[in-house]
C-alpha positions, 0 to 999 in steps of 0.5 A: 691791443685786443679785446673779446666780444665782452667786457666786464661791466666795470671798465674804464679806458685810457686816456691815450695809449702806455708803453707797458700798460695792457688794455683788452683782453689777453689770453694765456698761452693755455686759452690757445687763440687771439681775441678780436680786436674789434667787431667786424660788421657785415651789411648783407645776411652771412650764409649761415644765417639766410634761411632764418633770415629770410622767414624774419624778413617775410614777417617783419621786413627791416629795412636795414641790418647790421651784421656781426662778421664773427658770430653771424647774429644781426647786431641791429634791425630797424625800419620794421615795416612787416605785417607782424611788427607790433604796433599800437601797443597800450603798454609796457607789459604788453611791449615786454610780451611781444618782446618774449614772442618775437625772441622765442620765434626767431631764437634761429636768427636772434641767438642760433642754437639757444632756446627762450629759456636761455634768456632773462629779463635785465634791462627794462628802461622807459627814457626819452620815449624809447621802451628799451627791453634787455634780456641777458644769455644764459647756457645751462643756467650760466651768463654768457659773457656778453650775451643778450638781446634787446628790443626798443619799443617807440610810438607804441610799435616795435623800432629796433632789434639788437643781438649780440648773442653768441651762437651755439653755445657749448661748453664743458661744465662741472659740478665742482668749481676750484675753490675761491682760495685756489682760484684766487691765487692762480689768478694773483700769481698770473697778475704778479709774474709781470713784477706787479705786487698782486692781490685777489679778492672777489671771486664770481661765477661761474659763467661762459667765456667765448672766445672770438677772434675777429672772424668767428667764434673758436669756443666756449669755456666755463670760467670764474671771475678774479678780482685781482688789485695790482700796484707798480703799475697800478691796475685792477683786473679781471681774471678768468680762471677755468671753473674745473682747473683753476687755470688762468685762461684770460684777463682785463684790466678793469681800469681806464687809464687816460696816460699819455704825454700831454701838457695843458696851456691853463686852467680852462684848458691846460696849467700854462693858458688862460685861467679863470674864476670859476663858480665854487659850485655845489661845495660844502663849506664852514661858514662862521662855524656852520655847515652849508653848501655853495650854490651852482654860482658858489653863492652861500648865505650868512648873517650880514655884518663883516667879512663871512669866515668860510673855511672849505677843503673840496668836498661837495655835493657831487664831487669828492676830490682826495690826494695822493701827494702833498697837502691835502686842499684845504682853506679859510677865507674872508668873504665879505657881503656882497662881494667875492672871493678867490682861492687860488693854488696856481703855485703850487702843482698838487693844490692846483690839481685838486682845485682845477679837478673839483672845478671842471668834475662838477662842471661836465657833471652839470653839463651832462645834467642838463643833457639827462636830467633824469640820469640817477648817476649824476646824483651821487658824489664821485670819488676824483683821486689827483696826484697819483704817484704815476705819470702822463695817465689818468683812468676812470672805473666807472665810479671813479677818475683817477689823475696822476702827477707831472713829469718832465713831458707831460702836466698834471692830468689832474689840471686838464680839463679836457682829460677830466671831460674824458675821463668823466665820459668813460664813467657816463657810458658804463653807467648809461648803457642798459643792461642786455642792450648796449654794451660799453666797448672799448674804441666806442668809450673812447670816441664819446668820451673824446666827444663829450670833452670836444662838445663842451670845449667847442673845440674838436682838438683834445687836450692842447698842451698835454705835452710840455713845451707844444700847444699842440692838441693829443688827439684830433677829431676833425683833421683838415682836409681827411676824416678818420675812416672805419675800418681802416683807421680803427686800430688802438683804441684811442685812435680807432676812438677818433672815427666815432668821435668825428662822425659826431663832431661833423652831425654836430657841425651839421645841425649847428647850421640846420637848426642854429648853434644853441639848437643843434647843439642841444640836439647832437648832444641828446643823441650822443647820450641816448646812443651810447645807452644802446650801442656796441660798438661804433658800426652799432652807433648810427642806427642808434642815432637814428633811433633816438632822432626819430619822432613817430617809431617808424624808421622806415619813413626816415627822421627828422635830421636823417640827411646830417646823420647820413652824411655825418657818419657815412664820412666816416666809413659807418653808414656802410656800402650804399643801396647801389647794386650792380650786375657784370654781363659778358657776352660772346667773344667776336673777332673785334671784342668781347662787349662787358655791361655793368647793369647798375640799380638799386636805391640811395641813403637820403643826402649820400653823394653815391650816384655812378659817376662812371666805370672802368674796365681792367683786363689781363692775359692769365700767364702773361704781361699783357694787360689794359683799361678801358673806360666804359660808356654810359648805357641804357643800363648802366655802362658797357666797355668793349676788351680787345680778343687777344686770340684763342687760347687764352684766358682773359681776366677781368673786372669792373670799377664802379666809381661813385660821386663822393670818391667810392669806388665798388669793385666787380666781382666782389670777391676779395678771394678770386678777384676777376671773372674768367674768359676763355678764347677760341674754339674747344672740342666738348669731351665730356659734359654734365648738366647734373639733370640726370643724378649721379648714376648715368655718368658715375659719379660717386658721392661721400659725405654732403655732396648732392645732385639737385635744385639749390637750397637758396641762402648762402647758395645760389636760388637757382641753378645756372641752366635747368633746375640742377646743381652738384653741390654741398648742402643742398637741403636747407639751410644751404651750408656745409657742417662742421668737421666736414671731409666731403668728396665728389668723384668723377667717372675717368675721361678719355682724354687722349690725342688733345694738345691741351685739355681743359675743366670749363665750368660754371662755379658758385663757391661760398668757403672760409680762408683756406687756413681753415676751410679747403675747397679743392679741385684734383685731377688725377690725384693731383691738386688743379685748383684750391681756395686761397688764404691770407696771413690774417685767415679772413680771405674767405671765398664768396663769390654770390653769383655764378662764375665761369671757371677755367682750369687748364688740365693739361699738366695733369692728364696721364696716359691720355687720361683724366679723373676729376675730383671735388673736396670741400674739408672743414672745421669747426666752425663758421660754415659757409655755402660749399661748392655749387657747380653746373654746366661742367664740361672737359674740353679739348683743343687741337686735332685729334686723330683716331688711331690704328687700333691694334698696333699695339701703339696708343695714339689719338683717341685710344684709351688702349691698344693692347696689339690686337683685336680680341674682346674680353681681354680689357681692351676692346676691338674699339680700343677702349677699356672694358674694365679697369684694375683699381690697383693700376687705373684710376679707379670708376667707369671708363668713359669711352664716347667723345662726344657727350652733346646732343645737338647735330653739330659735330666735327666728323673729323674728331669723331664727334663733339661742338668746337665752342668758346667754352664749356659747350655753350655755343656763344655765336660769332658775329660783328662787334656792331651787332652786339652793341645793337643788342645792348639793350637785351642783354637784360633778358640773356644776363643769367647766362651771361654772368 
């Protein structure tokens, strides 16, 4: 299943998932990409939105940010503690003037690439102490699909920002829309290819349809929107027709179908258990010829005497119930004073699902009353549709809930009472939410819905006896021994329903102890309802939890149940990575080991069991079998563990596990693209080396498209360069990412490399690019491709290393002629840019002895670049056998460089002609015993940048 970044407003969902029912958003074949099939949310600022970031930050300081992954927006900042957080406001138009002001001065963070004017007022609700603002995306004066910013205002200063803005709207409009007609018929003909008999009716627009898949944002179209009505299966859809063409580009089904194969045990649950008599609430009835309705006990007064003739069918105040099949419910009965009556269709299936559908709609109505009293939608009278000529399903609409009949697996949906909470849910959460701050996602509908249905049962098992023949329950939110966990168990809807749903059945359970049955009760269900108001999705839900818990409007000094809700959702995989925060030091090889440090700090969510436990070790041999674990002691810092030196020449691969109290795990580096750190063994002869201090020029290096020598922009980039103050980079000016559509390219000088038994690149490296399928960071040597970014099937291995990285590449196969010509590309699409290449402390190096060479011989050996058989200058090969020019046509192309020794220390090797033997990339990491180095654990903090 998959679904855009947007909903129509008038969504439903289904109850459990059908085989041939669509649900999401479907593109055609002409829209070209997939959707996401939910939002991926990040807790650190993307790359591309750090510098704006960063200035929000220095005014406002939150203290904690959710991230949307494909779209780059912040999904929601709270515990605003900045100078220039709105505080002490008086009133709601002042609130409504600081909202205006903070969104027009940080529109780069909020909503890149928009301006204020894009955005217009929707929502402005003032419920349960929270000023809630909402202001609607617009482009060009069209809506975006699912575009807005919210604020919410409680104490009188500002508490939370939400974005779900799209940035950098662009798209191609026209003056001209296809005509309702047309549009309406290419969007019926697209509903009735599957066999559905179709038809169209309301055509709206036009509006901005993005496109987004689970990692980023691919574009934008101007669509109208079809209302287009299906039957066989019955459906009600939303298809989005190019406003040009006519073409169909995408669709939604707008109904909330809760099929699925379920059986209920009796009235109170399912057909087959328990079965009460429940109070006639709220009905309207005929009594001895005069109209009256029943009281919320299914009182109603007449003149005393005899018996009372009350006749009734089962409209009331609140719920009209309709059938599609059999007789429509309706009686007369005797009613004698100061007794009772019962009127009962347990025989019959279609009676009995009218009367258990009015009975358990008007009680979860009453129920969410006495939750929201001033909920303006309890007040109308809800349409409820039973028997419908469908099977194992059930759907609401936002207006409506819709059961359908039995089968030989599945009872009467209209006589689950659980399937009527559900459904009933779907329609309190498109109705709650408020316009430009929550949105009514799919998974999120799903989990409160399942929530609302648990919460009035007291029971975390839905639906038991959904299936025919079994008591068992459709969906668990409380399964023993396990929790469902976000992300990895949000896939369908309805299953990925279950990990919010849980995460609030365990808050509930929580508070039940803290603050006793009734209480905590009463609390969990107020924050369900004031949290589904202005949430996304479930990554959106606990900050709004907190929200709502909150007393005084300052998040940052935490709220009343903070430890429950902390622990409740982090379960659950929705708190997120903890405060925990690591560094990886390695210092220099000795002949008895390399020492690893982990520096552990960082602050803990209150009540979250996620304090360091311990860590372990994990190496390997590059190219070999060779591999071991070794668990790492406490230090002073953090922990230190010692890797065995498994010789020179070799490549030592590493990484860290910290393992935190509660069953975490957090892996160094954290990189899912280039897993392990690098370390080279053994002594290297420095060839050629830059500390791109000096500019391009001096060494001849030739730069095209981004490529530049210089400090750092920070952000996406490192804030400093790895030695000295400069770096080759791309994107050096603010803010620090490449651009779209980029072919970038940094050429170096050609290196004489000759007379080596192996060469070898040896840098250090801080590269932030998208999966390779989209975004290619390459390094060639001699044309020929050394290194590149790696990919996945999925195209989300994007390569974020965040720090700056030892890179070893062996060069060796590509040397020609006793010669090597590095090249850097980075290549990109059209969107989602990332930081680029950083590199600093380059350096070719070699191993094994190098011998001069007989010049003139004719004979090219050692450290010859050429020998031409003679000692003439002038002819290209100087007296010293090196290339005084080069012919692009047969060489590589670019100066030559002729020196082998590039270091500026004394320490030479006069039998190489020159050049430091080092353990890597000319930096002289010393020697030593192991127990030196442990003795110097503790100053580790101070060499840590070079020790990375």
């Amino acid at each position: 299943m998959t679904a855009l970044c947007w909903l129509a407003p008038e969504r439903a969902e289904a109850f459990v998932p059908q085989a041939g029912r669509r649900a999401g958003v479907e593109l055609s074949a002409g829209a070209g990409k997939s959707v996401r099939s939910s939002r991926a949310v990040l807790h650190a600022a993307p790359p591309a939105a750090q510098a704006a970031y960063r200035r929000f930050a220095a005014a406002l300081d939150p203290g904690d940010v959710l991230w949307d992954r494909a779209t780059g927006v912040p999904l929601r900042l709270w515990g605003l503690k900045g100078a220039a957080v709105p505080r002490a406001m008086s009133g709601r138009d002042l609130e409504l003037r600081s909202a205006h002001d903070l969104l027009a001065r940080h529109l780069d963070l909020l909503a890149p690439g928009s301006e204020a004017a894009d955005f217009v007022l929707v929502g402005d609700d003032l419920s349960s102490g929270i000023h809630s603002l909402g202001f609607a995306q617009h482009y060009k004066g069209r809506p975006v699909l699912g575009g807005q910013v919210s604020f919410r205002f409680k104490g009188g200063q500002l508490a939370m920002i939400g974005s779900e803005a799209l940035p950098k709207v662009q798209a191609v409009l026209t003056d001209s829309p296809v005509p309702d007609p047309v549009a309406r018929e290419r969007a019926r003909e697209w509903i009735a290819r599957d066999g559905s008999d179709a038809r169209a009716d309301l055509v709206e627009g036009p509006f901005i349809l993005p496109l987004v898949d689970d990692d980023r944002v691919h574009g934008y179209r101007e669509v109208l929107r079809v209302t287009v009505h299906a039957t066989a299966p019955i459906g009600r859809w939303a298809v989005y027709v190019d406003a040009a063409t006519g073409e169909p580009l995408a669709r939604e089904q707008l109904l909330r179908f809760a099929s699925g194969n379920l059986k209920i045990n009796a009235p109170v649950r399912g057909p087959n258990g328990q079965r009460l008599d429940f109070a006639a609430a709220n009905l309207g009835v005929v009594v001895n010829g005069a109209a009256a309705v029943t009281s919320i006990t299914g009182a109603v007064s007449f003149a005393d005497g005899g018996p009372a003739n009350v006749a009734t069918t089962v409209l009331g105040s609140f719920v009209a119930v309709a059938s599609e099949a059999g007789a429509p419910a309706a009686t007369q009965l005797a009613l004698p004073p100061g007794g009772q009556v019962t009127w009962i269709g347990s025989s019959d299936e279609f009676l009995d699902a009218q009367l258990t559908t009015y009975v358990h709609a008007d009680r979860v109505k009453q129920f969410v009353r006495a939750i929201a009293p001033d909920f303006a939608f309890l007040d109308q009278q809800m349409p409820a549709i039973v028997n419908i000529a469908d099977i194992c399903n059930a759907f609401a609409d936002g207006e409506t809930i819709n059961f359908f009949q039995s089968d030989a697996q599945c009872e009467n949906t209209g006589r689950i009472a659980d399937v009527v909470y559900h459904e009933f849910g779907h329609n309190v959460h498109f109705q709650g939410v408020i316009p430009g701050v929550g949105f009514p996602e799919g998974a999120l509908s799903e989990g409160i819905s399942d929530f609302l249905s648990a919460t009035i049962t007291d029971s975390p098992d839905l639906a038991p006896g959904f299936f025919k023949g079994s008591d068992a329950p459709l969906r668990e939110l409380d399964p023993q021994g396990s929790e469902w966990h976000f992300p990895e168990d949000n896939g369908e809807i309805h299953d990925g329903g279950r990990i919010i749903g849980g995460a609030l059945w365990d808050l509930r359970k929580a508070l039940r102890n803290k603050l006793g049955a009734g209480p905590g009760v009463t609390q969990v269900n107020k924050l369900w309802f004031e949290a589904i108001r202005r949430a996304v999705d479930m990554p959106s839900m606990y900050p709004e939890v907190l929200l709502a818990d909150d007393n005084d409007g300052d998040l940052t000094n935490g709220t009343p149940n903070e430890c429950e809700i902390n622990v409740a959702f982090d379960a659950h995989g929705l708190v997120g990575p903890s405060a925990v925060n690591a560094e990886v030091f390695t210092a220099a090889p000795t002949p008895d080991g390399i020492l690893v440090d982990l520096v552990v700090s960082g602050e803990q969510k209150p009540c979250l069991n996620l304090n360091p436990l311990g860590a372990e070790l994990h190496w390997r041999v590059r190219g070999e079998e060779q591999s071991g674990m070794v668990p790492m002691n406490p230090s002073q810092s953090g922990f230190a563990g010692i890797m065995p030196n498994v010789g020179d020449g070799k490549v030592l691969e590493y990484q860290v596990r910290l393992l935190l109290q509660g069953g975490t795990t957090v892996t160094f580096p954290k990189n899912a693209a280039d897993p392990t750190y690098e370390l080279y063994l053994g002594p290297v002869t420095n060839i050629f080396c830059e500390d791109f201090e000096s500019g391009p020029g001096p060494q001849g290096w030739q730069l095209t498209g981004d490529w530049a020598f210089g400090p750092p922009a920070g952000g996406p980039d490192p804030g400093a360069a790895f030695n000295g103050s400069s770096v080759a980079g791309n994107g050096l000016a603010p803010p620090g990412t490449y651009e779209s559509f980029l072919e970038s390219h940094l050429l170096g000088p050609v290196i004489n490399v000759a007379g080596h038994s192996t060469v070898r690149l040896q840098m250090r490296r801080w590269l932030e690019v998208e999966d390779a399928t989209f975004d290619q960071a390459i390094v060639l040597a001699n044309t020929s491709e050394a290194w590149t970014n790696a990919s996945n099937a999925s195209g989300n291995l994007h390569h974020l290393d965040g720090e700056w990285r030892f890179q070893d590449i062996d060069l060796t196969p590509f040397v020609v002629n006793g010669q090597v010509q590095l090249e850097f590309i980075l290549e990109g699409d059209e969107a989602l840019e990332f930081g680029g290449w950083n590199i600093d402390e380059l350096c070719v190096v070699g191993t094994g002895s190098v011998t001069q060479g007989v010049c003139g011989d004719g004979i090219i050996s050692g450290i010859e670049a050429c020998d031409d058989g003679n000692l003439d200058a002038g002819d290209g090969c100087s007296p010293s056998c090196t290339i005084e020019s080069v012919d692009p046509t047969t060489g590589p192309g670019g100066p030559v460089i002729t020196a082998t020794d590039t270091d500026t220390d004394t320490d030479t090797d006069s039998a190489t002609g020159g050049g430091d033997k080092d353990t890597g990339c000319g930096c002289n990491q010393g020697a030593g015993d192991l127990g030196a180095a442990i003795l110097a654990l503790a100053g580790l903090l101070v060499l840590r940048r070079r020790r990375s």
